[in-house]
Backbone as a chain_set.jsonl record, in Angstrom:
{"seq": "XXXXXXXXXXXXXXXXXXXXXXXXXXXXXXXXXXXXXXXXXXXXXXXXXXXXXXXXXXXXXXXXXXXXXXXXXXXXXXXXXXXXXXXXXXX", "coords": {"N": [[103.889, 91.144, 73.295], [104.113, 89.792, 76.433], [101.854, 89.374, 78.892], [101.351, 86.875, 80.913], [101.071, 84.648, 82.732], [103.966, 82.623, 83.755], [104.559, 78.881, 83.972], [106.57, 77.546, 84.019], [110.104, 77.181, 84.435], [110.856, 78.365, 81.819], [108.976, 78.847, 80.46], [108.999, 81.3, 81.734], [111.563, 82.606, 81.011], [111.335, 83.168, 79.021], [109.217, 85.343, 79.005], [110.57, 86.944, 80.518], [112.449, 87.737, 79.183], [110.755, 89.123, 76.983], [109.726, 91.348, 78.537], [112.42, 92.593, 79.164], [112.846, 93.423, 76.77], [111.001, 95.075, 76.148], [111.27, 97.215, 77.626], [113.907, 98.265, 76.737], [113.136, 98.609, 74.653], [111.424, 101.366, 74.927], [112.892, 102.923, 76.771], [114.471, 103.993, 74.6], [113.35, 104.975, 73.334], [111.696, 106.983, 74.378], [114.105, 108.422, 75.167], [114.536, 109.888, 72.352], [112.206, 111.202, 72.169], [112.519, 112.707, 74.84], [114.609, 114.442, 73.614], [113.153, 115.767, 71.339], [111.389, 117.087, 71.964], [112.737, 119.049, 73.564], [113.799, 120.468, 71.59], [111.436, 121.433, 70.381], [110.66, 123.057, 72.255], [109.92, 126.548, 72.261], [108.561, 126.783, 69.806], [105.985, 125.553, 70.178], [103.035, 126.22, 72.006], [103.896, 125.957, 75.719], [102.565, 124.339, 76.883], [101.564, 122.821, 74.577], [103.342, 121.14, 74.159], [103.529, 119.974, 76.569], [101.163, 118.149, 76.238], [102.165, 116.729, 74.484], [104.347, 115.231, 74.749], [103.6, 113.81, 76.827], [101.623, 112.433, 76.15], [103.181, 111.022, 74.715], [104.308, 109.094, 76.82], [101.969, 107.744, 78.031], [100.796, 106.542, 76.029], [102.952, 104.479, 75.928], [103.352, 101.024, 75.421], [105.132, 100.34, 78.181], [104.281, 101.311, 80.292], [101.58, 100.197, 81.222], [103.319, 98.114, 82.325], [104.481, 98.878, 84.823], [102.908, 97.554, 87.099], [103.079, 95.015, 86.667], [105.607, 94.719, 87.436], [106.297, 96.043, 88.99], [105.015, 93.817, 91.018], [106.695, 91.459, 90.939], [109.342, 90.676, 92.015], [111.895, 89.313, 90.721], [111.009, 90.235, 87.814], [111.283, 92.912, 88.252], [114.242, 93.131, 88.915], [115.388, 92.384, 86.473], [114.571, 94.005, 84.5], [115.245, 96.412, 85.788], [117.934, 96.171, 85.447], [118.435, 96.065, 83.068], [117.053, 98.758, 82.045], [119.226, 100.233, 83.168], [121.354, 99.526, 81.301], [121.219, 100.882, 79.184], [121.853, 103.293, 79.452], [120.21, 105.466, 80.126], [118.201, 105.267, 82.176], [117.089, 106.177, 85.732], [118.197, 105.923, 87.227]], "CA": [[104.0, 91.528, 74.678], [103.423, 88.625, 77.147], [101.715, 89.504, 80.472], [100.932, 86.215, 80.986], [102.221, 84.376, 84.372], [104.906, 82.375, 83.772], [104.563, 78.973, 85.028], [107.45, 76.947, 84.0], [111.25, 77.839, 84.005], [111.321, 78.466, 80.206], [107.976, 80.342, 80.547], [109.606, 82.564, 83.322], [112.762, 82.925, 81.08], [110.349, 84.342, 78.141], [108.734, 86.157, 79.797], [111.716, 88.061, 81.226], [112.955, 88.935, 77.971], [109.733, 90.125, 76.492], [109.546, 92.808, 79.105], [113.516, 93.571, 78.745], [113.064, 94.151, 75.325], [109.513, 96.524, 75.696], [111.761, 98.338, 78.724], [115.1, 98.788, 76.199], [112.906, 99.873, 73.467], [110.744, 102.164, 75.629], [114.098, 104.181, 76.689], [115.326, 104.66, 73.675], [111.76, 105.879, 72.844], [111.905, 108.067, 75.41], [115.592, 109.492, 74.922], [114.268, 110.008, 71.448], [111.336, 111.903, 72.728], [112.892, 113.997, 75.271], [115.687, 115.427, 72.686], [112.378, 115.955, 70.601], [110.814, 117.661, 73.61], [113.852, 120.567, 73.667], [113.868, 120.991, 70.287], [110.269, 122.092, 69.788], [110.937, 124.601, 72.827], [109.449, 127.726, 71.415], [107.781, 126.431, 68.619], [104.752, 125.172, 70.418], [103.308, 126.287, 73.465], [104.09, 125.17, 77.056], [100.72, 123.645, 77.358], [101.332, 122.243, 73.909], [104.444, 120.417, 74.423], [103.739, 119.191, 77.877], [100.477, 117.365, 76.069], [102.973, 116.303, 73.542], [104.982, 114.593, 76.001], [102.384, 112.802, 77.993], [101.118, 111.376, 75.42], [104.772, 109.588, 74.338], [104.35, 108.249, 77.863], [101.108, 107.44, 78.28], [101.013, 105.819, 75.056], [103.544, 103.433, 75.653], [103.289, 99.807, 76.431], [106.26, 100.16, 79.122], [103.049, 102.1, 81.189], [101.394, 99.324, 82.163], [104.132, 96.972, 82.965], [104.671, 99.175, 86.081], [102.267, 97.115, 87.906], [103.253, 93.657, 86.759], [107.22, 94.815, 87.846], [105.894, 96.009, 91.068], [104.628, 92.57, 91.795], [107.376, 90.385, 90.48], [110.556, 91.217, 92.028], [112.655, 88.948, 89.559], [110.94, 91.178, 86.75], [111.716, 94.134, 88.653], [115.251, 93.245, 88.77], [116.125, 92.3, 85.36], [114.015, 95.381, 83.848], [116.229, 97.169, 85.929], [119.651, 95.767, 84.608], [118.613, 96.238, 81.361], [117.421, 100.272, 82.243], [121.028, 100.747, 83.763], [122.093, 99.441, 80.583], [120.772, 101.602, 78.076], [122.523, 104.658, 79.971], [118.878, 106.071, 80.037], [117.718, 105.389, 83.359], [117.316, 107.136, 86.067], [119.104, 105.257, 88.82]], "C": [[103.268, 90.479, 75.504], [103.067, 89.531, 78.794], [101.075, 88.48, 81.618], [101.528, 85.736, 82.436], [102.439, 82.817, 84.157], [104.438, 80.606, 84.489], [105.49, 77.243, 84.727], [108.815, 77.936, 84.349], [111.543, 78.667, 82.705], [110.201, 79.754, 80.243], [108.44, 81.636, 80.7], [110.363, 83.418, 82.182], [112.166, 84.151, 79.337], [110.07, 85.057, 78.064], [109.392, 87.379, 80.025], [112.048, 88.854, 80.008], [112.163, 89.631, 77.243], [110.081, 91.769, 76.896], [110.712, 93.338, 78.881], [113.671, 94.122, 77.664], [112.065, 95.529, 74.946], [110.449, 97.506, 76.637], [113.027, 98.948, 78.043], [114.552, 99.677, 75.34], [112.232, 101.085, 73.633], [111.906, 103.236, 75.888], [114.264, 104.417, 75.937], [114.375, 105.177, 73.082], [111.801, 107.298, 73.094], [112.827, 109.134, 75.373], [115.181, 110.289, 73.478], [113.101, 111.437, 71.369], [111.742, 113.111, 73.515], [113.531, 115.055, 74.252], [114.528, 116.128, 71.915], [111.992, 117.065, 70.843], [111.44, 118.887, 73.559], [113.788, 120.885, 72.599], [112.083, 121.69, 69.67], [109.862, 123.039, 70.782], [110.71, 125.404, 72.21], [109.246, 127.567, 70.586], [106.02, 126.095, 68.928], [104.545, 126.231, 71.722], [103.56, 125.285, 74.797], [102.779, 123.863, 77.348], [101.075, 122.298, 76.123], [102.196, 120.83, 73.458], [104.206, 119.379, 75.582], [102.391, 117.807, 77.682], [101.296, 116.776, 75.385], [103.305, 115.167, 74.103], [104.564, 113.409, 76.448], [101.302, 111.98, 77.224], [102.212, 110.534, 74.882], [104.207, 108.976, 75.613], [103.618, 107.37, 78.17], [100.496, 106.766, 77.029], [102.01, 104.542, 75.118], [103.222, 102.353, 76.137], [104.275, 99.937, 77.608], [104.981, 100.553, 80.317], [102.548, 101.238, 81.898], [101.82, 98.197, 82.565], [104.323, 97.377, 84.047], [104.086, 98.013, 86.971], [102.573, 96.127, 87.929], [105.043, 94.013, 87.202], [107.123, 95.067, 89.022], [105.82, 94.942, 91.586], [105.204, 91.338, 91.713], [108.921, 90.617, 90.375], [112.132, 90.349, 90.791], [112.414, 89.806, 88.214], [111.83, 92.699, 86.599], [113.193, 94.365, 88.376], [115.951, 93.095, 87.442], [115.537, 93.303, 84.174], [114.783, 96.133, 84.276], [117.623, 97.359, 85.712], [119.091, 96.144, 83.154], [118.206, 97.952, 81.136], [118.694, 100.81, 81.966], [121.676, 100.389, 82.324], [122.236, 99.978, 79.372], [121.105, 103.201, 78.441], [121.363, 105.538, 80.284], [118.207, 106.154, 81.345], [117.719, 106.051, 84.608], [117.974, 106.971, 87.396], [120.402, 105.201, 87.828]], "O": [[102.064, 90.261, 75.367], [103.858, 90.11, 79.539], [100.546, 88.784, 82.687], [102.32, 86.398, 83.108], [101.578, 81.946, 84.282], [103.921, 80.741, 85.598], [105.121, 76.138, 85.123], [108.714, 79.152, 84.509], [112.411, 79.538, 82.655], [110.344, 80.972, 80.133], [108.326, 82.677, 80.053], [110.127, 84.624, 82.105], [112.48, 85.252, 78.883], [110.406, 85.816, 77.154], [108.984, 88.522, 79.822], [111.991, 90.066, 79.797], [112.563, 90.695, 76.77], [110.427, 92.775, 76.277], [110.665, 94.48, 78.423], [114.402, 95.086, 77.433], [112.134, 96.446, 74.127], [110.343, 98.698, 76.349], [113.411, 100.021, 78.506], [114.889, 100.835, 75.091], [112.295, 101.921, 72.731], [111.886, 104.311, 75.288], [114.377, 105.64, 76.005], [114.64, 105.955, 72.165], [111.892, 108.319, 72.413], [112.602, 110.339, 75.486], [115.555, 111.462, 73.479], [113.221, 112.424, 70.643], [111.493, 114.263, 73.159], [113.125, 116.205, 74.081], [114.829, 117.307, 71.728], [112.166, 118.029, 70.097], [110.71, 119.876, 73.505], [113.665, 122.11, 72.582], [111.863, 122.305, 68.627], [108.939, 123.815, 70.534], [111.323, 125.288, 71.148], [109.844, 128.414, 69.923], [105.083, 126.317, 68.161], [105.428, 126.863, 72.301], [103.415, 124.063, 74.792], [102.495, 122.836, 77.964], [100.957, 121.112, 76.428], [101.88, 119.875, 72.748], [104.593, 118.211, 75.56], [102.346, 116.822, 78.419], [101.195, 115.636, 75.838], [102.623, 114.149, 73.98], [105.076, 112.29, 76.435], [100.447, 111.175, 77.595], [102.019, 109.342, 74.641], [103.407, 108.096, 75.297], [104.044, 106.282, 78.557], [99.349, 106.398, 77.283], [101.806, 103.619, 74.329], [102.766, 102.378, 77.28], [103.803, 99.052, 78.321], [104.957, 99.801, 81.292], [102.809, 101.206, 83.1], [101.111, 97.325, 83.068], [104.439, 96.425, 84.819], [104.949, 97.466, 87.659], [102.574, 95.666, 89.071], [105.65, 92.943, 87.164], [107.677, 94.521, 89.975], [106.442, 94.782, 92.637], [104.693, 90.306, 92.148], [109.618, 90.724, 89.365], [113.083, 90.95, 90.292], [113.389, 90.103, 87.523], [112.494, 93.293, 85.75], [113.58, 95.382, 87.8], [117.042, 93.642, 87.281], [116.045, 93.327, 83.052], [115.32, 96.821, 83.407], [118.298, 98.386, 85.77], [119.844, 96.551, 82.27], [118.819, 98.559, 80.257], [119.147, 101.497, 81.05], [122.689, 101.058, 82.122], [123.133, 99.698, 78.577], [120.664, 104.148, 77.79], [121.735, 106.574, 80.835], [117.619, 107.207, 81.59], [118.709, 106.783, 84.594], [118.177, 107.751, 88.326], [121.489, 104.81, 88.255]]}, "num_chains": 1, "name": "protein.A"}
């Protein structure tokens, strides 16, 4: 996982795909997780599930890329083509 800053072309182009690849495998984490999520419906409690959960999330590296995608609208945009492309997203 590079969160390094970029400061060639090639760098840049590195770079980019790192994060598309932590943001493809993060959905399919996720999709993986939710289905998980319904299926242990009434098995756990509410409480026990919703820690469940929030820890997939808050566990993942995708977590703190927010901040470096906030601030790097080329990131932003090609994290977001690659979302949209994993049917997973929420746009």
């Amino acid at each position: 996982m590079r969160f390094c800053h970029a400061t060639t072309r090639a760098d840049t182009e590195i770079v980019l795909v790192d994060v598309d690849e932590i943001v493809s495998a993060e959905l399919r984490r996720f999709g993986a997780a939710a289905e998980n999520f319904l299926a242990r419906a009434g098995t756990y409690t509410v409480g026990d599930n919703l820690i469940w959960f929030a820890s997939v999330v808050l566990d993942s590296p995708a977590a703190p890329l927010a901040h470096e995608l906030d601030a790097d609208d080329q990131r932003l945009e090609s994290a977001t083509r690659v979302a949209e492309g994993t049917g997973l997203s929420p746009t």
